[in-house]
N, C-alpha and C positions, 0 to 999 in steps of 0.2 A: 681138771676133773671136777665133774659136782660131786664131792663129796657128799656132801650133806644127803641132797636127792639119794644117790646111790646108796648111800649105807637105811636109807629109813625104808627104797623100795627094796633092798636085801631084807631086811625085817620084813617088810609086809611079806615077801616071797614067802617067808617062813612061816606066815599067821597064816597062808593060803594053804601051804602043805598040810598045817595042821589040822585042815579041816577034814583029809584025808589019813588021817591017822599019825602026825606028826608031832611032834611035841611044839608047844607055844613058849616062844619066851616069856619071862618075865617079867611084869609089868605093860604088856602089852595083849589088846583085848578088845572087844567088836566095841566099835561107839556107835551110838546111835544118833542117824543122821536124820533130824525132824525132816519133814516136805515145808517146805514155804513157798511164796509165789517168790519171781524173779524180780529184781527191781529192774525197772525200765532204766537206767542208767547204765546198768549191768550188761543189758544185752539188745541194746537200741542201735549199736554201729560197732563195727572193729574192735575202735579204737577203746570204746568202752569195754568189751566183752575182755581182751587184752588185759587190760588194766584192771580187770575183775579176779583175770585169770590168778596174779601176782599177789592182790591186797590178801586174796583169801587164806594162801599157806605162811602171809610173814607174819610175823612179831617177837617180840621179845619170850625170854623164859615165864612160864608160866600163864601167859596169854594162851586162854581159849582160840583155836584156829575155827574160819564160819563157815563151818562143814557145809551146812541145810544151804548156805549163799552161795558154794563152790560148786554142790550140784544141779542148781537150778542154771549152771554154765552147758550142762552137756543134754545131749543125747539119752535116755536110758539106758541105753546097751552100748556107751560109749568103750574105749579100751584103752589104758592107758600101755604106751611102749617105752621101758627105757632100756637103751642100748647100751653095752659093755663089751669088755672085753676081758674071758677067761685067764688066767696064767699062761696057757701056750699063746696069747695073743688071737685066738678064734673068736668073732664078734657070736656075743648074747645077746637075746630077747629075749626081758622079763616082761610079761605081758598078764595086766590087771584091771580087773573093775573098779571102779571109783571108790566102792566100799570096801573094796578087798588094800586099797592106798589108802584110805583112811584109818583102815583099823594095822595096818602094821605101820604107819607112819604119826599119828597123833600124839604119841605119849612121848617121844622125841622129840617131836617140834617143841612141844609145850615144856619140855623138860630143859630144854638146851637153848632154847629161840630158833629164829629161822626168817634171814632176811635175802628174799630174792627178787631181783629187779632187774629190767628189762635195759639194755643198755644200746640195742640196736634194733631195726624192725624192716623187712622188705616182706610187703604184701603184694599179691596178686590177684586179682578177682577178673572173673568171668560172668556175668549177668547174674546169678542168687549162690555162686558159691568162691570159697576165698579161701585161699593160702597164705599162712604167715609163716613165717620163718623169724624166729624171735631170740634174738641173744640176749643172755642173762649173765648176772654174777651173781656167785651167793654168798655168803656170809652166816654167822652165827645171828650175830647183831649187828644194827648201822653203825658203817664206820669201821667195824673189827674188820681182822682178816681177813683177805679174799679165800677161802677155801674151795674155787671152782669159778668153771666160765662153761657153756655149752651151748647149744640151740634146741631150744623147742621148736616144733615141727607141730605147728595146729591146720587141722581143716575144720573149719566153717561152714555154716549154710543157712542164706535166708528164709525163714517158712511165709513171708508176708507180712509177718507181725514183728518178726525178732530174730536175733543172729543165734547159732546153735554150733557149741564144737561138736564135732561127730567123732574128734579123735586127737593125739595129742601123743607123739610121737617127742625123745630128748635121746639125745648124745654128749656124752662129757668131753671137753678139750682132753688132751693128754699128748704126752711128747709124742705119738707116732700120731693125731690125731688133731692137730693146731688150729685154730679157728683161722679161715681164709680172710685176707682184709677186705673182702669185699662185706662181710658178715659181721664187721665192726664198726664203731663209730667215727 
């Protein structure tokens, strides 16, 4: 299971209700994501846009995460989907804005660390648009315990200039839910 992922987009869930009259945890709160341009490395090919995806939410405790660098990955109107599963075992969709995963996920990361990295990768691309299928593991910090393994689920799209996620779908391993070994390295 992604722990980590899972417990910070259950937070965010709950920064989101509060905007509708919920109450906000604690120490958790809107950050503000500057605009910057995209760096051409970032978003020049796959392989880069990928590996952009990953630098931007890891680091150690206390390390600022590069919010303004993580959005310049997507879409405006991107959605973020992470998938679970209830107590009666019924599959959930928590589904969010970029900034609605930012403000209920930042103050964890940075609080606790947050190291995820990409450990398998099958692409598919069609003429300007591309599918990854991305296995990860995560961790607090490198090296610590593995606390999770799952697949993120990205779509892509060329505009001419540059690669663009439109979407970024994850699911956690979990004993009814095991990653296929086709999906590993």
């Amino acid at each position: 299971m992604r722990a980590g992922r899972q417990f910070l987009f259950a937070l965010a869930a709950c920064l989101w209700s509060a905007a509708s009259g919920g109450l906000q945890p604690a120490g958790a709160g809107h950050v503000d994501v500057p605009s910057v341009a995209a760096r051409a490395e970032d978003v020049g090919s796959i392989d880069g846009i990928v590996k952009a995806y990953y630098d931007v939410i890891t680091g150690p405790p206390g390390k600022p995460r590069e919010w303004s660098r993580d959005r310049t990955l997507y879409i405006s109107d991107l959605r973020f989907v992470a998938m679970s599963v209830d107590k009666q075992g019924q599959p959930v969709a928590r589904i969010q804005s970029h900034q609605q995963y930012v403000d209920g996920s930042d103050a964890q990361m940075v609080a606790r660390g947050f190291d995820e990295h990409e450990i398998h990768r099958i692409t598919q691309r069609f003429g300007n648009i591309a599918h990854v299928f991305s296995t990860y593991e995560t961790r607090e910090k490198p090296g610590g315990p593995l606390i999770g393994r799952g697949i993120n689920s990205i779509e892509l799209f060329w505009d001419g200039k540059r690669w663009w996620i439109a979407s970024a779908i994850w699911d956690d391993e979990r004993p009814d839910n095991p990653l296929p070994k086709e999906y590993l390295p």
